[in-house]
C-alpha positions as protocol buffer text, in pm:
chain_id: "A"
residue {
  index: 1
  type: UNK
  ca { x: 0 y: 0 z: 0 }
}
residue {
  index: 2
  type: UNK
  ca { x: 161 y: 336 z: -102 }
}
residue {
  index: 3
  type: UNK
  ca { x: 164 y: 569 z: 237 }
}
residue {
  index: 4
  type: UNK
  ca { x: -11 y: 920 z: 160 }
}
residue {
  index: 5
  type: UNK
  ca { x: 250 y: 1187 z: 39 }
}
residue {
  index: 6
  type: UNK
  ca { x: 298 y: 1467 z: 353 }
}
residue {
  index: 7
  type: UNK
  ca { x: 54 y: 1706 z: 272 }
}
residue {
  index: 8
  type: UNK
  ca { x: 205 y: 2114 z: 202 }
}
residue {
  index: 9
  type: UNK
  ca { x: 330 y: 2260 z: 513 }
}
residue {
  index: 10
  type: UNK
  ca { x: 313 y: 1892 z: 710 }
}
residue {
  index: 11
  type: UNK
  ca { x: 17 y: 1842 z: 963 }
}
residue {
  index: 12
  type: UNK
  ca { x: -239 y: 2000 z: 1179 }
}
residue {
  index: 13
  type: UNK
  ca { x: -21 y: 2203 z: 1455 }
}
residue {
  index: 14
  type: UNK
  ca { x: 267 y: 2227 z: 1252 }
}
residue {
  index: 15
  type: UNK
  ca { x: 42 y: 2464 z: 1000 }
}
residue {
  index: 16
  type: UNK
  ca { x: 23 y: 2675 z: 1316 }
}
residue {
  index: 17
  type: UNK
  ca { x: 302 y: 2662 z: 1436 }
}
residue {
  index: 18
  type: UNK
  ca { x: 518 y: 2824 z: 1078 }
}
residue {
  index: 19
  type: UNK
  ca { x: 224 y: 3072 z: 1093 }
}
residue {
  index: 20
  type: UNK
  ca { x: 339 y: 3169 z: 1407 }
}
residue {
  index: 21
  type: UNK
  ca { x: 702 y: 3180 z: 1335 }
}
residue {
  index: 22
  type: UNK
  ca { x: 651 y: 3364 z: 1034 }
}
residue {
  index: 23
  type: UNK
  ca { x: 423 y: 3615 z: 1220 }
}
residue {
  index: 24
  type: UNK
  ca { x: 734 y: 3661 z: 1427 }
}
residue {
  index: 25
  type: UNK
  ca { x: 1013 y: 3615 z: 1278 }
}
residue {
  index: 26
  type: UNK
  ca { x: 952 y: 3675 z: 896 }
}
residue {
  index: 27
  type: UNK
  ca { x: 1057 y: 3346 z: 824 }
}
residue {
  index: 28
  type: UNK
  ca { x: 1017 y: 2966 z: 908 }
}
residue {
  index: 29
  type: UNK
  ca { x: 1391 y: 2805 z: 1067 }
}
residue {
  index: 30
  type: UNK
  ca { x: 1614 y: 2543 z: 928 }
}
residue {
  index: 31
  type: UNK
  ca { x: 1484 y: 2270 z: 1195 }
}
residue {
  index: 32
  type: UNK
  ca { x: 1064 y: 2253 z: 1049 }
}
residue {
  index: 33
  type: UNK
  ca { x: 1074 y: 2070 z: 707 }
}
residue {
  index: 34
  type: UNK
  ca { x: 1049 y: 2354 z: 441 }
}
residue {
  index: 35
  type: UNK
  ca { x: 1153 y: 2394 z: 70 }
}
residue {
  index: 36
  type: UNK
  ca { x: 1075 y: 2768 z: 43 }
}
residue {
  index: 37
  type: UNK
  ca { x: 1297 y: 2758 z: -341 }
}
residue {
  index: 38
  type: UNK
  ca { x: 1069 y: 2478 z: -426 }
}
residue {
  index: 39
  type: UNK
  ca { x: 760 y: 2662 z: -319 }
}
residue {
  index: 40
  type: UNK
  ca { x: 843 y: 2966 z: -498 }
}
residue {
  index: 41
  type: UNK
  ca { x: 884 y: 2732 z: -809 }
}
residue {
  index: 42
  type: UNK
  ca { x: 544 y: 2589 z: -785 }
}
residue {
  index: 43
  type: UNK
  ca { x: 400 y: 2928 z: -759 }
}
residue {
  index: 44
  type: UNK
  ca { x: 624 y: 3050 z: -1061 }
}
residue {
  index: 45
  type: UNK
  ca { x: 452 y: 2792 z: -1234 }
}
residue {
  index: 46
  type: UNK
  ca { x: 108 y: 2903 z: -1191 }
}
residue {
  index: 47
  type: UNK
  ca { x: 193 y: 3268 z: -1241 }
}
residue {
  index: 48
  type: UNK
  ca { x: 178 y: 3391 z: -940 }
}
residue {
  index: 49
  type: UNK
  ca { x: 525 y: 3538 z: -900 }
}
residue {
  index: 50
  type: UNK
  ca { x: 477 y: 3786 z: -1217 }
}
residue {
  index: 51
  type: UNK
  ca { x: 262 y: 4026 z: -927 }
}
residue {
  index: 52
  type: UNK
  ca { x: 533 y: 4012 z: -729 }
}
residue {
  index: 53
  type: UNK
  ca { x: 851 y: 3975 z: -928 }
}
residue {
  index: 54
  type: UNK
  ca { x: 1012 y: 4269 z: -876 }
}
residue {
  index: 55
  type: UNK
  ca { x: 922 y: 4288 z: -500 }
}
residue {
  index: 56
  type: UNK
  ca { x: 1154 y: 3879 z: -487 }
}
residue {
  index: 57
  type: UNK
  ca { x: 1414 y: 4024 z: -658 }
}
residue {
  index: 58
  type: UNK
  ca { x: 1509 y: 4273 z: -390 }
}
residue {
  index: 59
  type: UNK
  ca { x: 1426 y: 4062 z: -123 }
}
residue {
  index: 60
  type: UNK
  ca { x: 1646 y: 3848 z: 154 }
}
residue {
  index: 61
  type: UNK
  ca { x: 1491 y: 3468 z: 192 }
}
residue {
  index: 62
  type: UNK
  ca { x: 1365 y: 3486 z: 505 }
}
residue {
  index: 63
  type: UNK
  ca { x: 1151 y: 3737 z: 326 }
}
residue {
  index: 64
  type: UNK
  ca { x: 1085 y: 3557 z: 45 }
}
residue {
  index: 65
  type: UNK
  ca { x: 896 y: 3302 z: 256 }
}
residue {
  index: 66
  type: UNK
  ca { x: 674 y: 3575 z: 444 }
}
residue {
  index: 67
  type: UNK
  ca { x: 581 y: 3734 z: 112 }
}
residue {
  index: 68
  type: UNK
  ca { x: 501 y: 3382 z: -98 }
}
residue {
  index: 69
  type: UNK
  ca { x: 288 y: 3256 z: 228 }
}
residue {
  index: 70
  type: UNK
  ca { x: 119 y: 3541 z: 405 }
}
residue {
  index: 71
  type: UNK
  ca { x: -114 y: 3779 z: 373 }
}
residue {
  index: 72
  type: UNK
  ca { x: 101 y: 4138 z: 448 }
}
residue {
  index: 73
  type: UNK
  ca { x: -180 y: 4293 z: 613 }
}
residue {
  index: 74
  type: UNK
  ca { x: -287 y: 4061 z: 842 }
}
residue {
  index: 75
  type: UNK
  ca { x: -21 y: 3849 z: 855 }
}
residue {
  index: 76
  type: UNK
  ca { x: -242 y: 3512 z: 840 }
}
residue {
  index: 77
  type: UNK
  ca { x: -189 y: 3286 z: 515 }
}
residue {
  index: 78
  type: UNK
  ca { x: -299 y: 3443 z: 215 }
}
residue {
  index: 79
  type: UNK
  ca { x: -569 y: 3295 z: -56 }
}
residue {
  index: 80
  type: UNK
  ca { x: -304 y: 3140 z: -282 }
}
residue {
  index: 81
  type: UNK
  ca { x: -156 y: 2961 z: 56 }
}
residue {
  index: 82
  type: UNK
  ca { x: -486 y: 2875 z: 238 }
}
residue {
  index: 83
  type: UNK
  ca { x: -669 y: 2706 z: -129 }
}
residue {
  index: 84
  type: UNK
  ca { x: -337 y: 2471 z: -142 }
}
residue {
  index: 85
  type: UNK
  ca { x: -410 y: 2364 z: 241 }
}
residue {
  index: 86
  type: UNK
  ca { x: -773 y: 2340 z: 192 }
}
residue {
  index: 87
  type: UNK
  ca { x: -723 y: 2110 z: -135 }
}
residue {
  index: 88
  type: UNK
  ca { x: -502 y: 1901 z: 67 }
}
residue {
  index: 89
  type: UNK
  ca { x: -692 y: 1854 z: 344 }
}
residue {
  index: 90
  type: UNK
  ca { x: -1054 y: 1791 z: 160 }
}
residue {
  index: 91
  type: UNK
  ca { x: -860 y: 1537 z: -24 }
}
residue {
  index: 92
  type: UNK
  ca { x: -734 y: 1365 z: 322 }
}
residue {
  index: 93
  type: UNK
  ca { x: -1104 y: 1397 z: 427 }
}
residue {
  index: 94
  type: UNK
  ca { x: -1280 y: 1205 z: 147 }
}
residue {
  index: 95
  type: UNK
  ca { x: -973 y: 977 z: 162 }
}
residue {
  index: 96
  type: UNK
  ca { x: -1041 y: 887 z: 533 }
}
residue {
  index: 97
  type: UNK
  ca { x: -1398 y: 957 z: 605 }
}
residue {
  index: 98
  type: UNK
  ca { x: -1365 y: 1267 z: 824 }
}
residue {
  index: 99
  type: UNK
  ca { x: -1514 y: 1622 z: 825 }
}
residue {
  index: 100
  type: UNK
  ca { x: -1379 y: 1870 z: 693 }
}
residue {
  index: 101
  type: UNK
  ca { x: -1509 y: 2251 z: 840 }
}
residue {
  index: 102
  type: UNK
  ca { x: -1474 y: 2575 z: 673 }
}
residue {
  index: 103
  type: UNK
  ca { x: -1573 y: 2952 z: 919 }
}
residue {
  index: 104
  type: UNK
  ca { x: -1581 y: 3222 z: 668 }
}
residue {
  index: 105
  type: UNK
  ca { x: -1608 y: 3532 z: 873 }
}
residue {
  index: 106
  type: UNK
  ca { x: -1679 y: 3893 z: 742 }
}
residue {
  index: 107
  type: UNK
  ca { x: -1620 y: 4202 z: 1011 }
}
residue {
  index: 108
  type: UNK
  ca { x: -1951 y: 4415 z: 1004 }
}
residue {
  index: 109
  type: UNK
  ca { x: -1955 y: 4754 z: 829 }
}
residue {
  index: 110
  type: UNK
  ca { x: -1609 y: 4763 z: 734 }
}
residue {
  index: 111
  type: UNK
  ca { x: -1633 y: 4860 z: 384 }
}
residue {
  index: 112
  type: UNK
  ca { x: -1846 y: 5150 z: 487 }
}
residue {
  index: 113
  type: UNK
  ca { x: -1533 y: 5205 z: 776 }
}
residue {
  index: 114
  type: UNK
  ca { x: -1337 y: 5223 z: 500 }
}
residue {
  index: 115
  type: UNK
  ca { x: -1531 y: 5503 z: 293 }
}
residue {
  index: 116
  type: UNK
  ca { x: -1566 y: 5725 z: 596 }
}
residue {
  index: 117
  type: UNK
  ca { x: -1223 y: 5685 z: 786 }
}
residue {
  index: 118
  type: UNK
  ca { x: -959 y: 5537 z: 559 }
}
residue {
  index: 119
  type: UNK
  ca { x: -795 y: 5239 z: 441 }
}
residue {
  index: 120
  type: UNK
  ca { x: -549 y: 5259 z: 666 }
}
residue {
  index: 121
  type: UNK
  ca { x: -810 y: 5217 z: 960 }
}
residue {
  index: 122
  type: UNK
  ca { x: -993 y: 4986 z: 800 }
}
residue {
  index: 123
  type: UNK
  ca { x: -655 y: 4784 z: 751 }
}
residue {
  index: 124
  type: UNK
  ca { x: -604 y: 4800 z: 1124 }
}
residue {
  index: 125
  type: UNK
  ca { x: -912 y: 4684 z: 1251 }
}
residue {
  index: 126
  type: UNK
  ca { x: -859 y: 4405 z: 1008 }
}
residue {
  index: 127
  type: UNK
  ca { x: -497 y: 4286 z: 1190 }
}
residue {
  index: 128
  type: UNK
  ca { x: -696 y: 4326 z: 1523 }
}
residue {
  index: 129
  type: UNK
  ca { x: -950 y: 4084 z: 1384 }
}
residue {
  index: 130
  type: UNK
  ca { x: -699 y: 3833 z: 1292 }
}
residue {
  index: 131
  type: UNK
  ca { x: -456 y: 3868 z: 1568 }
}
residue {
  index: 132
  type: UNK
  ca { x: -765 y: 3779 z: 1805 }
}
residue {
  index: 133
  type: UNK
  ca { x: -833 y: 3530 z: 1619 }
}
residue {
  index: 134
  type: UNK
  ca { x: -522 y: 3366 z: 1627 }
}
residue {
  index: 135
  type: UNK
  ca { x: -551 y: 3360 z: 2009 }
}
residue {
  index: 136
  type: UNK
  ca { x: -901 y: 3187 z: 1973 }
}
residue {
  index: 137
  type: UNK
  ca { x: -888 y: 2919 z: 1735 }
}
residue {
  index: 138
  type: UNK
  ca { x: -730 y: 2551 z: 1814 }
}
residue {
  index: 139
  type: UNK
  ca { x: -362 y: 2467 z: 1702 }
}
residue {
  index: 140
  type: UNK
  ca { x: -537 y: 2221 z: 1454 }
}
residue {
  index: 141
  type: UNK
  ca { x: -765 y: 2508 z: 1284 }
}
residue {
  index: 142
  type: UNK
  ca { x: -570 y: 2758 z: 1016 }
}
residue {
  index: 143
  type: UNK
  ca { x: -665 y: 3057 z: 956 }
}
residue {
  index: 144
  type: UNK
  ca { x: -615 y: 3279 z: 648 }
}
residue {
  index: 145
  type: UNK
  ca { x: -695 y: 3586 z: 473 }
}
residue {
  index: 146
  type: UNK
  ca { x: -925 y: 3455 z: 183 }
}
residue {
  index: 147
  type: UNK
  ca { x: -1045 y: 3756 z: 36 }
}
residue {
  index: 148
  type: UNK
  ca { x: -1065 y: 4101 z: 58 }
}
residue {
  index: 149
  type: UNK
  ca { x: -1295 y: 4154 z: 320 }
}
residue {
  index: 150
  type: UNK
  ca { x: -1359 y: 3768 z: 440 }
}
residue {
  index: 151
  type: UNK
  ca { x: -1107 y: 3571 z: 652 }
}
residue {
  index: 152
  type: UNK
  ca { x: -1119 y: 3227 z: 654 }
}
residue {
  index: 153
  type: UNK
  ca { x: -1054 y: 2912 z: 928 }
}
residue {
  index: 154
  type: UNK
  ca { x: -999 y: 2572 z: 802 }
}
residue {
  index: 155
  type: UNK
  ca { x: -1109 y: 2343 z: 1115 }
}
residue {
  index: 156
  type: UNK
  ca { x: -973 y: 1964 z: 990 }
}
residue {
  index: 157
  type: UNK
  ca { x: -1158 y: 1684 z: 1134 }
}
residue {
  index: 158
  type: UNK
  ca { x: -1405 y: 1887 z: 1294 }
}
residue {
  index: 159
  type: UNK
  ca { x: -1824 y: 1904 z: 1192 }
}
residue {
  index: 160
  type: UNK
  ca { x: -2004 y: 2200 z: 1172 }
}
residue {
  index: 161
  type: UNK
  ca { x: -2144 y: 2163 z: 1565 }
}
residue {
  index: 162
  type: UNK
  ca { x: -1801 y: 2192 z: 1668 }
}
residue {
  index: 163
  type: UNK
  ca { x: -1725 y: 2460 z: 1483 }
}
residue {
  index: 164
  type: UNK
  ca { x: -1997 y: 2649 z: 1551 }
}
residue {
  index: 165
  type: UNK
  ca { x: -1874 y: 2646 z: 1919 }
}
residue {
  index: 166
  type: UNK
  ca { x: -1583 y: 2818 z: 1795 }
}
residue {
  index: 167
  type: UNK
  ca { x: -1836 y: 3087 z: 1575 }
}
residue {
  index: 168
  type: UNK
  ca { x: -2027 y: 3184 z: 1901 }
}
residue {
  index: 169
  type: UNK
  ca { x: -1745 y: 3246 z: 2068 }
}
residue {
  index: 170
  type: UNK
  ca { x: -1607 y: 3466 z: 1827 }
}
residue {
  index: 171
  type: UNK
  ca { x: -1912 y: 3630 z: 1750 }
}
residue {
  index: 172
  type: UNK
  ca { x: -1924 y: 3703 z: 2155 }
}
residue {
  index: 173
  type: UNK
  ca { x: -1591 y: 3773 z: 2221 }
}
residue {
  index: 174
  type: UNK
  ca { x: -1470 y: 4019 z: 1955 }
}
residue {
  index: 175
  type: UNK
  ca { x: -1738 y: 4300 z: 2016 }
}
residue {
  index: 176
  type: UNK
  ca { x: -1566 y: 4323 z: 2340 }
}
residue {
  index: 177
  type: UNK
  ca { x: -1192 y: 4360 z: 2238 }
}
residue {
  index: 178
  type: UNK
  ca { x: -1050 y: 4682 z: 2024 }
}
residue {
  index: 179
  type: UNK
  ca { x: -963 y: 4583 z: 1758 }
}
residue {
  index: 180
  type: UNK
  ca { x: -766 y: 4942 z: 1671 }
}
residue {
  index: 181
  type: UNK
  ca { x: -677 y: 5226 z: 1836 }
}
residue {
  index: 182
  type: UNK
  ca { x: -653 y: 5413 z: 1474 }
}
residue {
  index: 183
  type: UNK
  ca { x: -788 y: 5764 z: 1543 }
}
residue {
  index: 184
  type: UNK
  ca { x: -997 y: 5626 z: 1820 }
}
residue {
  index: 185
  type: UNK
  ca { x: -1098 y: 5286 z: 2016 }
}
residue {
  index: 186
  type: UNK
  ca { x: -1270 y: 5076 z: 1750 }
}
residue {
  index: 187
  type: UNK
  ca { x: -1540 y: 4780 z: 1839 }
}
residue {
  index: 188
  type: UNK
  ca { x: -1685 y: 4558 z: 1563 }
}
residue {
  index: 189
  type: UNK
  ca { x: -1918 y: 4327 z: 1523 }
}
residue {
  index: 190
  type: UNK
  ca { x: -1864 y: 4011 z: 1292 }
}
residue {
  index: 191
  type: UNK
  ca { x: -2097 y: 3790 z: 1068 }
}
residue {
  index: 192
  type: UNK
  ca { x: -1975 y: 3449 z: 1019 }
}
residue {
  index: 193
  type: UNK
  ca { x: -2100 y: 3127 z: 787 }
}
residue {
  index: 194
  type: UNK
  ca { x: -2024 y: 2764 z: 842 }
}
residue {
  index: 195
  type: UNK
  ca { x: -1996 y: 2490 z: 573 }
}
residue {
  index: 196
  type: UNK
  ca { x: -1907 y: 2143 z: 601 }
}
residue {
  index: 197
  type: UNK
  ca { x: -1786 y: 1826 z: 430 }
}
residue {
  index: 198
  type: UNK
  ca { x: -1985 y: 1535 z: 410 }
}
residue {
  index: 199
  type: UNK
  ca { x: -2227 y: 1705 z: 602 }
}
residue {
  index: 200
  type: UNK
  ca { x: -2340 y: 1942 z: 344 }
}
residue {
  index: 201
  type: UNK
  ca { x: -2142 y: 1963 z: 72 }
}
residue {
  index: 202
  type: UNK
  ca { x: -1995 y: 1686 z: -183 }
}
residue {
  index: 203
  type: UNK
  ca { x: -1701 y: 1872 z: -352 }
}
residue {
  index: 204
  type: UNK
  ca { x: -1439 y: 2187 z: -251 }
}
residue {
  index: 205
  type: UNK
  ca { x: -1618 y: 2419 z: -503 }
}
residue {
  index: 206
  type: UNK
  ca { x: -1929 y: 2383 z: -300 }
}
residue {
  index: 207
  type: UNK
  ca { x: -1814 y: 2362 z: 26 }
}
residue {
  index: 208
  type: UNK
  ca { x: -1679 y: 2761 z: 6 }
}
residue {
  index: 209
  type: UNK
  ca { x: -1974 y: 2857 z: -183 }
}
residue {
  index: 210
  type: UNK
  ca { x: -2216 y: 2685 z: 80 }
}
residue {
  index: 211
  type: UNK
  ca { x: -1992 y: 2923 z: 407 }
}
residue {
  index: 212
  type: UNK
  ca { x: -2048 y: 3228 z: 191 }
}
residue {
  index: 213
  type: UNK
  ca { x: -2395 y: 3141 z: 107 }
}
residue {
  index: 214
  type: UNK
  ca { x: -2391 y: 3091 z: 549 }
}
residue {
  index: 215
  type: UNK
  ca { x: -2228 y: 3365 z: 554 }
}
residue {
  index: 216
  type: UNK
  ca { x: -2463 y: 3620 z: 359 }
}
residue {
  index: 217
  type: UNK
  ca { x: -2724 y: 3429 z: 559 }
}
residue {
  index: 218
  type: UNK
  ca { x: -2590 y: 3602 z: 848 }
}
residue {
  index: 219
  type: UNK
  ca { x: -2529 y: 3932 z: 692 }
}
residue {
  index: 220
  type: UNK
  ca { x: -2868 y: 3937 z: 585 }
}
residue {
  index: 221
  type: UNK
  ca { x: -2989 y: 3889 z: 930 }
}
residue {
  index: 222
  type: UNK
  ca { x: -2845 y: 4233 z: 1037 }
}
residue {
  index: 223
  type: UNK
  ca { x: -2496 y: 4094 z: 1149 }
}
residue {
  index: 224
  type: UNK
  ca { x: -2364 y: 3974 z: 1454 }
}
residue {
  index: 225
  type: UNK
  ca { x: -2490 y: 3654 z: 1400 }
}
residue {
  index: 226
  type: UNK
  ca { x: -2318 y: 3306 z: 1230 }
}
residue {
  index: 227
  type: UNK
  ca { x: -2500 y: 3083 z: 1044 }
}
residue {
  index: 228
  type: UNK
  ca { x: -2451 y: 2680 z: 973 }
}
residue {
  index: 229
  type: UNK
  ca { x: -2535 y: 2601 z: 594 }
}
residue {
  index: 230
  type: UNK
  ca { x: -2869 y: 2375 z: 569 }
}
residue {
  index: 231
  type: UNK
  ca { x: -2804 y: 2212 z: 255 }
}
C-alpha cells in the first residue's frame, strides 16, 4: 500500500506553528521541514510570482517566505496559501472519512469604515480581527486571509457543531476587544458562515460557496450573528 505523500506545510499544529514563526520572525527556521525555493517554483509555475517579481528580486529569503505565504496585512496565510491547504486537506477527508469545516467570517460595516475613515483604519481593525483570532482558534484550525474583506478558518476533522462552538465564541468575544486604536478605540461586530464536508457539501467548489452562502445568511440577518449552511 503506497503511504499518503505529507501534505504542504506537514500536519495539523505544525500549519500553526510556521504561521506563528513567520508572524514573528519573517521566516520559518532550518529545523521545520520547508523547501521555500521549491515553493516559490510551484507558484512561478502558476503565475503567481509575475505580481510580485520585482518585489523577490530585492528581497532576503527569510523574506521571500513571508511574502510567498502570508497575507502582508494581516499576517495570516494568504488565498493562494490557504486554497493549497484546503485542497489538501478535503482530499485527506474524502480519503479517510472525516469532516472537513470551513468559518468564513466577514467584520460588520467595514467597507463603509473604509469610505468614511480610511484604508489605513480599515486595515487596522482588520490585523486586530486576525490577531484575536489567532488567540481563539485551536492549534489544529488555520486561519487565512481569503479575500478582501472575508477571513477564513480551516477546522480539519471537525463538523459544523463543533465549529460552531468556535463561531459563538467569536461572535461574543470580539465586540468586546478593540480591535484598533486608529484615530480612536474601535469595536466591531462580525458575521460568520459555516460549511461542512460530508455534512453538506460533496465537492471543494461547493463547500466555500455553501460558508459564503452561510455567511450572507448572516449578513442578511443584520450581522452579529453566524449561520450553519442547511443544505
Amino acid at each position: 500500500m503506497v503511504q499518503d505523500q505529507e501534505p504542504l506545510f506537514a500536519r495539523e499544529g505544525l500549519f500553526r506553528q510556521k504561521l506563528n514563526q513567520l508572524r514573528k520572525t519573517g521566516h520559518i527556521p532550518q529545523n521545520i521541514k520547508s523547501d521555500s525555493q521549491s515553493r516559490l517554483r510551484e507558484l512561478e509555475q502558476g503565475g503567481y510570482l509575475d505580481k510580485v517579481k520585482s518585489t523577490l528580486e530585492h528581497a532576503d529569503p527569510k523574506e521571500m517566505e513571508r511574502i510567498t505565504l502570508l497575507d502582508r496585512t494581516t499576517e495570516l496565510y494568504n488565498h493562494s496559501t490557504i486554497m493549497r491547504i484546503l485542497g489538501d486537506e478535503f482530499k485527506r477527508s474524502r480519503r479517510y472519512k472525516h469532516d472537513c469545516t470551513v468559518l468564513m467570517l466577514l467584520i460588520d460595516g467595514l467597507y463603509g469604515i473604509q469610505q468614511s475613515a480610511g484604508a489605513e483604519v480599515s486595515d487596522n481593525i482588520l490585523k486586530g480581527v486576525s490577531d484575536f483570532l489567532m488567540k481563539e482558534v485551536r492549534d489544529v484550525d488555520i486561519p487565512a486571509r481569503y479575500s478582501a474583506e472575508q477571513l477564513l478558518v480551516v477546522c480539519p476533522e471537525t463538523n459544523a457543531d463543533g465549529v460552531a462552538v468556535l463561531a459563538e465564541r467569536l461572535r461574543s468575544k470580539i465586540p468586546l476587544q478593540r480591535v484598533s486604536d486608529a484615530g480612536q478605540n474601535w469595536h466591531v461586530t462580525v458575521s460568520i458562515g459555516i460549511a461542512s464536508y460530508p455534512q453538506n457539501v460533496e465537492t471543494l467548489d461547493d463547500l466555500l460557496l455553501e460558508a459564503e452562502n452561510a455567511l450572507n445568511a448572516s449578513i442578511d440577518r443584520g450581522g452579529n450573528a453566524y449561520t450553519i449552511s442547511q443544505r
